[in-house]
Structure formats: C-alpha cells, structure tokens
VEXGUDREN-374855 format. One record per atom (N, C-alpha, C): x, y, z; residue in three letters. Coordinates in Angstrom, 1 decimal, padded with zeros to 4 digits. Layout:
BEGIN
<<X Y Z> 'ALA'>
...
This chain:
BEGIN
<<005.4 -092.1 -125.0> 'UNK'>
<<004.2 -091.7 -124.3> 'UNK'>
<<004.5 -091.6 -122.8> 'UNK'>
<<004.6 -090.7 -122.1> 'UNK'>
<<004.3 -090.4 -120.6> 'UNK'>
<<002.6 -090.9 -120.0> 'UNK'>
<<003.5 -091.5 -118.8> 'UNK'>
<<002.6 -091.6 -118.0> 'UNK'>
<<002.1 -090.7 -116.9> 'UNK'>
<<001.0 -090.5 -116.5> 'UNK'>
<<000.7 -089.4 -115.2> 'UNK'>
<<000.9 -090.0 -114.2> 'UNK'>
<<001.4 -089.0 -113.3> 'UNK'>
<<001.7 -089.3 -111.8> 'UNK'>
<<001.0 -090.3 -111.2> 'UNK'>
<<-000.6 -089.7 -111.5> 'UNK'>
<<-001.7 -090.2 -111.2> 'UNK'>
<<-001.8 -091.8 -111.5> 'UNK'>
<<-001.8 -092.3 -112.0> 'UNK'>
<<-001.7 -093.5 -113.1> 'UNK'>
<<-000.7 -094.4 -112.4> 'UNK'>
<<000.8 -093.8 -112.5> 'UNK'>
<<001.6 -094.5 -111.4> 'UNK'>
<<001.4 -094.6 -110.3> 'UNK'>
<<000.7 -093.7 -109.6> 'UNK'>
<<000.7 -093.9 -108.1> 'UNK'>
<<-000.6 -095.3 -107.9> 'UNK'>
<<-001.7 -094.8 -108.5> 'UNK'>
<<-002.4 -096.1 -108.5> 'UNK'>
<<-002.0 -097.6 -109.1> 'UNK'>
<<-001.3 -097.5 -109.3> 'UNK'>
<<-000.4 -099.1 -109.9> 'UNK'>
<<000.6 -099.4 -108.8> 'UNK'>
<<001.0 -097.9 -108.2> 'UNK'>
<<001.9 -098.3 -106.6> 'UNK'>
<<000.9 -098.8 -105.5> 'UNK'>
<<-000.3 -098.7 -106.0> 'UNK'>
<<-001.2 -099.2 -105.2> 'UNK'>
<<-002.0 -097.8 -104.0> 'UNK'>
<<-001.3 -096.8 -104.2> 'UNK'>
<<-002.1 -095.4 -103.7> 'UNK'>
<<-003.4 -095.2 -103.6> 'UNK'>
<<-004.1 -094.9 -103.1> 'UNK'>
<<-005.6 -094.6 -102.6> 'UNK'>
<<-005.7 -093.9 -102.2> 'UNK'>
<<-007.5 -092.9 -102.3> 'UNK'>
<<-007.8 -092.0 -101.4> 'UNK'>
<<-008.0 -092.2 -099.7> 'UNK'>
<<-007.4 -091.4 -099.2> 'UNK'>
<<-007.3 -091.4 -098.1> 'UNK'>
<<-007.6 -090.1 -097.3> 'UNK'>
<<-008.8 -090.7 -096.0> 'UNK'>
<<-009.4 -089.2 -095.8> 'UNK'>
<<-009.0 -089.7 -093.9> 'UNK'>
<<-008.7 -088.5 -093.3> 'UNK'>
<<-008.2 -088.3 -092.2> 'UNK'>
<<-009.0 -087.5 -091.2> 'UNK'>
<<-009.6 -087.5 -090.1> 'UNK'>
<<-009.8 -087.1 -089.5> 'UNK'>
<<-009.3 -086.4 -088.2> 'UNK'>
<<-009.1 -085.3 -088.1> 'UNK'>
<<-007.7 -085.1 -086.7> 'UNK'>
<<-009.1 -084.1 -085.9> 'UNK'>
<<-008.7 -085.0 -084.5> 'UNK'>
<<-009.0 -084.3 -083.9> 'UNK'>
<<-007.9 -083.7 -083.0> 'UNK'>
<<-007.9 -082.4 -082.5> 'UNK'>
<<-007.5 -081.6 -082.0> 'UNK'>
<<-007.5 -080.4 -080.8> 'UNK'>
<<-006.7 -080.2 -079.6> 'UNK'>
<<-006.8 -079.4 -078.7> 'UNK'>
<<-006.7 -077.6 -079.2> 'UNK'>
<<-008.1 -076.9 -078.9> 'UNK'>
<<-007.5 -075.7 -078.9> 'UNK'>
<<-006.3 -074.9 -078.1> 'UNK'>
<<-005.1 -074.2 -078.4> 'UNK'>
<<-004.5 -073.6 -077.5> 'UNK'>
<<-005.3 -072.7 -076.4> 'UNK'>
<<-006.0 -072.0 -077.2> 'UNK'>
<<-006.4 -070.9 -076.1> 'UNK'>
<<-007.9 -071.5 -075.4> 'UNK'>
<<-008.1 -072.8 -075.4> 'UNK'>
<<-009.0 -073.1 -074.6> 'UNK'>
<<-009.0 -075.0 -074.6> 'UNK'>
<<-008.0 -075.6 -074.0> 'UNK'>
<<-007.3 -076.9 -074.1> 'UNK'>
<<-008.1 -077.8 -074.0> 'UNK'>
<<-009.6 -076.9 -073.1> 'UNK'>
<<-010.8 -078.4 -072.9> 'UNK'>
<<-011.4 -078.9 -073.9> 'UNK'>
<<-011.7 -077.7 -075.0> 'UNK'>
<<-012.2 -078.2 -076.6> 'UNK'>
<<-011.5 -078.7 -077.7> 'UNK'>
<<-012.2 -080.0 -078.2> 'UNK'>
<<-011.7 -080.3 -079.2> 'UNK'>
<<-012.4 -079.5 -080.7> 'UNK'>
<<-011.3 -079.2 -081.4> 'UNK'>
<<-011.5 -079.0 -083.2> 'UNK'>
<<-011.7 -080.1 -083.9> 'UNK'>
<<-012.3 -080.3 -084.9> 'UNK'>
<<-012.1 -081.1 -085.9> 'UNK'>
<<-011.5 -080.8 -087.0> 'UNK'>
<<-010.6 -081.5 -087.9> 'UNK'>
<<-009.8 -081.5 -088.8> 'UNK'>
<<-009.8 -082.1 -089.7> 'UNK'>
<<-010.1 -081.9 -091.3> 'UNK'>
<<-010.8 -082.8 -092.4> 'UNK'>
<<-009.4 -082.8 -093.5> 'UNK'>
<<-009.2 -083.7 -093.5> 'UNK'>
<<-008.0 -083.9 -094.8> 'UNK'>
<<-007.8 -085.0 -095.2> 'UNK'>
<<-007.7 -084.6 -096.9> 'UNK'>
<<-007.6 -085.7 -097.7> 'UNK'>
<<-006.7 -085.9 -098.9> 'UNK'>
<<-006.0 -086.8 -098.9> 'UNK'>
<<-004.4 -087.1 -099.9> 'UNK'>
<<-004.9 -088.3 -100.6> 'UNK'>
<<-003.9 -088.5 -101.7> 'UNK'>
<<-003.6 -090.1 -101.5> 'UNK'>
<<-002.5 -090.4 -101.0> 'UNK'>
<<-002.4 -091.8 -100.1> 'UNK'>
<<-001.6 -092.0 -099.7> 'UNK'>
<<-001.8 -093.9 -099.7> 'UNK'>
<<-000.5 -094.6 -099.7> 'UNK'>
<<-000.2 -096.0 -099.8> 'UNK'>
<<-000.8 -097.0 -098.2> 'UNK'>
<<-001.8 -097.8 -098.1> 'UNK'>
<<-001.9 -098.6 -096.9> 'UNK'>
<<-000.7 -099.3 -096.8> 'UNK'>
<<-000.6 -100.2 -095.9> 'UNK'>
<<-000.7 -099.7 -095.0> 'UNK'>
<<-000.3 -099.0 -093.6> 'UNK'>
<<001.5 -098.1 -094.6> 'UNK'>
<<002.3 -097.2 -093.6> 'UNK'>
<<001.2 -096.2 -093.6> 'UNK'>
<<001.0 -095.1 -094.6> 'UNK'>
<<000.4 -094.0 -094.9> 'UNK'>
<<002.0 -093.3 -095.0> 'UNK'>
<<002.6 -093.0 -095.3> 'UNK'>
<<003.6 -092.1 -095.5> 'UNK'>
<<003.2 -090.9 -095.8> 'UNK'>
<<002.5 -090.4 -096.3> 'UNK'>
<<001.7 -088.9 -096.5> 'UNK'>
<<001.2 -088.7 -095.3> 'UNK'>
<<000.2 -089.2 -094.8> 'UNK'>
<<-000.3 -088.9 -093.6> 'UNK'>
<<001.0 -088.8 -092.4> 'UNK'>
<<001.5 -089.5 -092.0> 'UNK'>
<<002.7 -089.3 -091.3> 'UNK'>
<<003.5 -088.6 -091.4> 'UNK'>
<<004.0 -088.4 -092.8> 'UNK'>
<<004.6 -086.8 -093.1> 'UNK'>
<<003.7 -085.5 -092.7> 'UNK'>
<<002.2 -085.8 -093.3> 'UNK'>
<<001.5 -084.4 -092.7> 'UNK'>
<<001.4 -084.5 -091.0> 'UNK'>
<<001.5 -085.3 -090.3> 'UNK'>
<<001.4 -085.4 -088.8> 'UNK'>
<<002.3 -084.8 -088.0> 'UNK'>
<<003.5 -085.3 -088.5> 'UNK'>
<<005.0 -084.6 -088.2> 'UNK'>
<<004.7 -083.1 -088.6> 'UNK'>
<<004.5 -082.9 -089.7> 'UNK'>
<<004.3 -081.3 -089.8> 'UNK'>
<<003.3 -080.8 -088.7> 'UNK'>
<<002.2 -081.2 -088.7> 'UNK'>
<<001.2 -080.4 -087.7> 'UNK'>
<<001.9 -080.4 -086.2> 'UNK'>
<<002.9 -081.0 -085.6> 'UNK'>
<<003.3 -081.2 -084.1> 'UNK'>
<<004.6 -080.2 -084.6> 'UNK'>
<<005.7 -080.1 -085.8> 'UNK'>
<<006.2 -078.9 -085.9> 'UNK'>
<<005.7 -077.7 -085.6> 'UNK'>
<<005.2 -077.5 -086.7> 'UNK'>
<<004.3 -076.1 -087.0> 'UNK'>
<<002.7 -075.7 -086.2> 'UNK'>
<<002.1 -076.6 -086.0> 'UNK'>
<<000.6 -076.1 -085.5> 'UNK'>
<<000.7 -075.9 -083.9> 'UNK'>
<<000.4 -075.2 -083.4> 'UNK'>
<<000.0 -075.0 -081.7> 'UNK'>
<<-000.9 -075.8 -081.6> 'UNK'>
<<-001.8 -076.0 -081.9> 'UNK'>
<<-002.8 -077.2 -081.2> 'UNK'>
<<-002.7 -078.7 -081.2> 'UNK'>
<<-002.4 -079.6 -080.2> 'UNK'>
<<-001.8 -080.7 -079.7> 'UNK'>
<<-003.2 -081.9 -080.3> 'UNK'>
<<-002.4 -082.4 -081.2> 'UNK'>
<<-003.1 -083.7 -081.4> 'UNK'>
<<-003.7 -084.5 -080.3> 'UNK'>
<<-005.0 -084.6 -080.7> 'UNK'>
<<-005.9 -085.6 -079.3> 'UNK'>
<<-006.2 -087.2 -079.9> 'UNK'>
<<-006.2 -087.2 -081.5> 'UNK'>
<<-006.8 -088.3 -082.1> 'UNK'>
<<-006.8 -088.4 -083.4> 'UNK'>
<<-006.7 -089.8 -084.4> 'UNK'>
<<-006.7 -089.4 -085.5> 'UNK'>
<<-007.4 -090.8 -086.4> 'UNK'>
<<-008.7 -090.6 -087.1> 'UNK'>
<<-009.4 -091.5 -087.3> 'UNK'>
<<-009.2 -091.4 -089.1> 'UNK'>
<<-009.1 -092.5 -089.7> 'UNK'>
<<-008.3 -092.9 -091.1> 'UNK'>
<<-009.7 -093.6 -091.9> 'UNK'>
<<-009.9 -093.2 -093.1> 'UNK'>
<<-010.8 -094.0 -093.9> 'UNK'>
<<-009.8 -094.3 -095.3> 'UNK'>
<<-009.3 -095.6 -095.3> 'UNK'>
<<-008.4 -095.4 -097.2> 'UNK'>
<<-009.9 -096.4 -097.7> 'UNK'>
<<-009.4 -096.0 -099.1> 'UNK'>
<<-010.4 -097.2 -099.5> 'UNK'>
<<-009.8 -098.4 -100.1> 'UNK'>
<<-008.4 -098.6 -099.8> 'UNK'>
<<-008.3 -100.2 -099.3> 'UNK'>
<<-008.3 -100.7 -098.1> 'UNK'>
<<-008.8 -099.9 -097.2> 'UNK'>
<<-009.3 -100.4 -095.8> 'UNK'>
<<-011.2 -101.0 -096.3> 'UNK'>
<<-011.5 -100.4 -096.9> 'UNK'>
<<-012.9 -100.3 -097.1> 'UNK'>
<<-012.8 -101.7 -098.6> 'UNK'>
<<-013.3 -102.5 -098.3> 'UNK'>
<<-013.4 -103.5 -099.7> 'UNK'>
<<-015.1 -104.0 -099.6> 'UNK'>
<<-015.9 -104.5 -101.0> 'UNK'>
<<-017.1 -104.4 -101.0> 'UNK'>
<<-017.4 -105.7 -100.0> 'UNK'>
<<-016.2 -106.8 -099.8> 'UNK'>
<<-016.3 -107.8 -098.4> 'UNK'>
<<-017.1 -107.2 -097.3> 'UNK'>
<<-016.9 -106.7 -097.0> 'UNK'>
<<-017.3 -105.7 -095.9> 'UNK'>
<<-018.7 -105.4 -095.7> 'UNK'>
<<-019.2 -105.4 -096.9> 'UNK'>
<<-020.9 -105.2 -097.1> 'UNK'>
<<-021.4 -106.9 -096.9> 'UNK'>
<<-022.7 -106.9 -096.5> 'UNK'>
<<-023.6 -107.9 -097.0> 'UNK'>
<<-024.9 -107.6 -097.0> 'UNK'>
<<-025.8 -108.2 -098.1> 'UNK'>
<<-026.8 -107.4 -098.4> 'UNK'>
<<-028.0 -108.8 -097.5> 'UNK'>
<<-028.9 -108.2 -097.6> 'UNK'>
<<-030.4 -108.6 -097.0> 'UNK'>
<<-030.9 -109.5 -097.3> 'UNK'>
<<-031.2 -110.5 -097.0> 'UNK'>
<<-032.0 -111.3 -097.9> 'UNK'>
<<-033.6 -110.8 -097.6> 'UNK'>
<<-034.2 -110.4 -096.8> 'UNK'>
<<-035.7 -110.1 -096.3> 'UNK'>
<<-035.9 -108.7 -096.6> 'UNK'>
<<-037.5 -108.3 -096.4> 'UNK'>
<<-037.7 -106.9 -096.5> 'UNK'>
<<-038.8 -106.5 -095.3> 'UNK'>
<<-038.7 -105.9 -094.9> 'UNK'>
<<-039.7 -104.9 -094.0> 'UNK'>
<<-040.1 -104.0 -093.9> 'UNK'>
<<-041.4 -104.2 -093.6> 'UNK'>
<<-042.7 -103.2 -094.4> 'UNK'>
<<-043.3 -102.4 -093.3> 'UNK'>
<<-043.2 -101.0 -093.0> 'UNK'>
<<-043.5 -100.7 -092.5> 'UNK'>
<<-044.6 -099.5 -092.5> 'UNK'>
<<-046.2 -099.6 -091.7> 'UNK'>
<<-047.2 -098.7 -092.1> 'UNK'>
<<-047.2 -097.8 -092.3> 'UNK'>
C-alpha cells in the first residue's frame, strides 16, 4: 500500500502556509502591490517559501518591500482565550 505525498508531508510536520508579499511596482516604485500565496511548507525554515522568494528576486521586476507569514503551526488554539462575561448591548 502507498502512501500520498500528502500524508507524508503532514507526518514531516508540513502545514498550510499562506504568505503575504508585498511589493514595489517597476513602473511606478512609490506603490505597493499585494501578493497572496499559498503552499505547504515546514516551520520553522519555510523552505518553500524561501525557494519561492529566491525565485521572485530572479525572475520578477518588482523588488520585494515585505513579507508577512500565517502557518498554522504558528497559530495553536493556545493563542485563543475565551470570555468569561457577556455584554448586552440596546
């Protein structure tokens, strides 16, 4: 019986991982673009991400300004706490 890619990568501990790039336009350097992408990739090198980063400063004209990361082993339900009170409002 084979296993999926999928299946292993999550036992390597892989996660979704969503990236935010922001970005300089060439033909107008004061504006930033926004840039939505999403892989799995391992916390907490990112190797995917890093590989796609390196690619974008090869290949893309527009100069990286910033780059904001959500995995969801950065995100654990620790992180939450819930309410104890309620507020009622008229």
């Amino acid at each position: 019986m084979k296993t999926s890619s999928d299946f292993e990568k999550r036992l390597l501990g892989y996660g979704l991982l969503t990236a935010e790039i922001l970005y300089r336009i060439p033909d107008h350097p004061k504006l930033l673009q926004s840039f939505l992408w999403q892989t799995e990739d391992l916390a907490p090198k990112f190797p995917e991400l890093n590989r796609f980063l390196k690619f974008w400063e090869r290949e893309v004209e527009g100069s990286i300004y910033s780059v904001r990361i959500a995995h969801q082993n950065l995100i654990t339900p620790m992180d939450f706490r819930f309410a104890d009170g309620e507020i009622v409002v008229h």
